[in-house]
C-alpha positions as CSV (number, residue, x, y, z in Angstrom):
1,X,72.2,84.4,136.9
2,X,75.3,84.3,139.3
3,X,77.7,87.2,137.9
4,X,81.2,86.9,139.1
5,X,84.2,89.0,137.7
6,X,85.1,87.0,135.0
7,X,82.0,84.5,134.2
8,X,78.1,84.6,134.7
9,X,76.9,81.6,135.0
10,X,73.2,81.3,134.1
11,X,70.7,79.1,135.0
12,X,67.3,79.0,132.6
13,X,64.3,76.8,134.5
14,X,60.8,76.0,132.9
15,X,58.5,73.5,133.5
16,X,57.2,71.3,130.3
17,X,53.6,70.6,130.6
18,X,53.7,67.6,127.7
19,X,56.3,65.8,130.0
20,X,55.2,67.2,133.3
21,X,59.0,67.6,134.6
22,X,60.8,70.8,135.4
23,X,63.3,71.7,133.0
24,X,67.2,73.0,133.3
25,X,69.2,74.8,130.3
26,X,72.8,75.8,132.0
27,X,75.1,78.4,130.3
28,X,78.1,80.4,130.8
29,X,79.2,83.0,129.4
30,X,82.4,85.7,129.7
31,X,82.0,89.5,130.9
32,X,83.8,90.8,127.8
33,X,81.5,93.0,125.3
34,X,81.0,90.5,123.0
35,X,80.2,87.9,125.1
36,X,77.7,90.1,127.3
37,X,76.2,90.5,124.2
38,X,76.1,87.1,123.4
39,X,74.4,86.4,126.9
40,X,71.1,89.1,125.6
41,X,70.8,86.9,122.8
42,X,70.8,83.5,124.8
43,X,68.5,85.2,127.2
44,X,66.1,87.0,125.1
45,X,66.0,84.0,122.6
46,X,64.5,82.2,125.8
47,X,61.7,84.2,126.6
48,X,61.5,84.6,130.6
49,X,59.0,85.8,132.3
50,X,61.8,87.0,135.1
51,X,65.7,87.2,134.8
52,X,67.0,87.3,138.8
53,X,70.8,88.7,139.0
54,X,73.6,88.3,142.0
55,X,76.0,89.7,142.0
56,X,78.1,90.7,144.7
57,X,81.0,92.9,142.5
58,X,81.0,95.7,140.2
59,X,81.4,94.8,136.5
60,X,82.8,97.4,134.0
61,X,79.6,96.6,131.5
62,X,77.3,94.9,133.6
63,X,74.9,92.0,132.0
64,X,71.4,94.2,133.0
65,X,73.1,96.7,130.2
66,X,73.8,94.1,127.8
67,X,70.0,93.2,128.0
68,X,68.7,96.5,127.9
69,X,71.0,98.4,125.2
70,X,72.1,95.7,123.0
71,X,70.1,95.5,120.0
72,X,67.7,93.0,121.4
73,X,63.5,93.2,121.6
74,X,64.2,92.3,125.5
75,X,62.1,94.8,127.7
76,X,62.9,94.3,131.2
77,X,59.9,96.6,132.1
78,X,57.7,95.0,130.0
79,X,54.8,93.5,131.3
80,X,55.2,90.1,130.4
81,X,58.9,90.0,131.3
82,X,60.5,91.1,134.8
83,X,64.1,92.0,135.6
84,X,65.1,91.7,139.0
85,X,68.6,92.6,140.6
């Protein structure tokens, strides 16, 4: 995920093992409440085993809060899923 003032652009990558071929999902979303929100339920309806942030400004709700206080099962400290910023 690439956060910039106004957008994150996100990036989700898995590799299908019927097909044998790495696969790309692309999404952007806004920084407003509702659509940080929105980003935790794109993100946690996905399943990663790791979510890797940059970001190189300070956001006024940032998106690691969106994942870890909006009402979402996503536990970044989790064993089976990693947050890294």
């Amino acid at each position: 995920m690439d956060v910039h003032a106004k957008v994150l652009v996100c990036n989700y990558q898995w590799y299908d093992f019927e097909t044998q071929t790495s696969r790309n999902e692309r999404a952007e979303f806004g920084t407003s409440q509702t659509q940080l929100a929105a980003f935790a339920e794109w993100a946690e309806s996905r399943n990663p085993s790791r979510i890797v942030m940059e970001s190189t400004g300070v956001l006024r709700r940032s998106p690691y809060q969106a994942l870890v206080l909006e009402d979402t099962t996503f536990d970044p400290f989790s064993d089976t899923s990693k947050l890294t910023r």
